[in-house]
N, C-alpha and C positions, 0 to 999 in steps of 0.2 A: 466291857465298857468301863467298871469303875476301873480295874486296872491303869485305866489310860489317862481315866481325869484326876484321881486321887494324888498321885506328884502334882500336881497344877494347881490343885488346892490344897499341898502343903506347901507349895511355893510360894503362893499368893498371902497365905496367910501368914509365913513365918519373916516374907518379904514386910506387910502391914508391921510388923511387931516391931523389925529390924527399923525403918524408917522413923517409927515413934519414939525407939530408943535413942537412934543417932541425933533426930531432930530435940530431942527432951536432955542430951549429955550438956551438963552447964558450962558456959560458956569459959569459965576460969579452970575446969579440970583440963590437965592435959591429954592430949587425944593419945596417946602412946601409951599412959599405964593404962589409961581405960581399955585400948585396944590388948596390951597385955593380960590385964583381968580378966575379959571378953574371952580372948583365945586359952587360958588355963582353965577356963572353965569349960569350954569348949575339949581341951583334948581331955582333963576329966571327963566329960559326960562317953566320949568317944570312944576310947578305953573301954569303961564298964560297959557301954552297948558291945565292943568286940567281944570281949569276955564271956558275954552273956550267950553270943551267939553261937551256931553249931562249927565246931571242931577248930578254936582259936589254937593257929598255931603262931604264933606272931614271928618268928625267925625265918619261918617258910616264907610266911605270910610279908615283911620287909623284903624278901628278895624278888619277890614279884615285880614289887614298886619300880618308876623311872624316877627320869627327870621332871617328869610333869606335874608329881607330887610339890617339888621345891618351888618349881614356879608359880604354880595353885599357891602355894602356902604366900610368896611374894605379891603378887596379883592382888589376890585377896585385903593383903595389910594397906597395899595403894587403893583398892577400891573404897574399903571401908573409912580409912583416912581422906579421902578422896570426900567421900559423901558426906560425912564431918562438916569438912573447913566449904562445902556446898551451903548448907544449913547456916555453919557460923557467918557465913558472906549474904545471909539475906535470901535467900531460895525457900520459899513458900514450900510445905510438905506434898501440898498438892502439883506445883507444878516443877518442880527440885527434879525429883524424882522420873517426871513424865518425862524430859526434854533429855534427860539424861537414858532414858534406855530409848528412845524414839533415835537418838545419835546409837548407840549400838547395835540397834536392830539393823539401821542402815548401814555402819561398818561391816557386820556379820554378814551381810548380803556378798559384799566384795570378797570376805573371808571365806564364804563358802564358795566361790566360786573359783578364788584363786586356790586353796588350799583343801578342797575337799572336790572338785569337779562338778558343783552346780553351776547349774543353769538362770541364767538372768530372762526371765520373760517380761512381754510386755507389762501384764500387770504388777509385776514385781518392781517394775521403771516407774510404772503409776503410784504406785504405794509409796516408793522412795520420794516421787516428788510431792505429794499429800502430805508425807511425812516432815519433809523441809518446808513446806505451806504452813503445816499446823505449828513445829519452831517458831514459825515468824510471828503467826496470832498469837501463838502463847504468851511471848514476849512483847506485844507490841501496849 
């Protein structure tokens, strides 16, 4: 069982941290070297975890990789920059954040189904229109 929750609550929590840091970057830095700083720090930490762990072979280990590494890495730079200029336009920490994965969960719905062979069930149709309900309160 912890197996299963423990990702969930590193999510959650490194999600909290993530949020307070973008929402706290001042308004006159630019969001690109911070993003640069972010991610050198980031593939430093990343590094030394691979290193550390069992049987780094990193040559082997790159030819594994695809394409979805690059896009990961692209993806990522628009999300974070993404969440930035959210914050800098006025989006409350509390509800920035909500409305903005409340819209991905409902795109991921359509993605898993077009792109992975899920199933759309009723309550799943329920959820997505709660979901566009709760949008409209948020902002209203």
């Amino acid at each position: 069982m912890w197996g299963y929750i423990w990702p969930l609550l590193l999510v959650i929590a490194a999600n909290t941290f993530y949020h307070i840091c973008s929402k706290s970057l001042p308004q006159n830095a630019n969001p690109f070297i911070s993003l640069f700083v972010t991610y050198t720090v980031g593939a430093i930490l990343s590094l030394l975890i691979y290193f550390f762990g069992e049987n780094p072979a990193i040559i082997n280990d790159m030819k594994k990789l695809n394409w979805t590494s690059i896009l990961l890495g692209l993806s990522i730079i628009g999300l974070e920059f993404g969440y930035i200029k959210v914050y800098r336009a006025g989006w409350n920490v509390s509800t920035g954040s909500l409305v903005a994965n409340i819209g991905l969960a409902v795109v991921l719905v359509f993605v898993g189904v077009l792109l992975y062979k899920e199933t759309i069930t009723l309550n799943r149709l329920i959820g997505i229109v709660l979901c566009c309900v709760g949008i409209f309160f948020l902002n209203k």
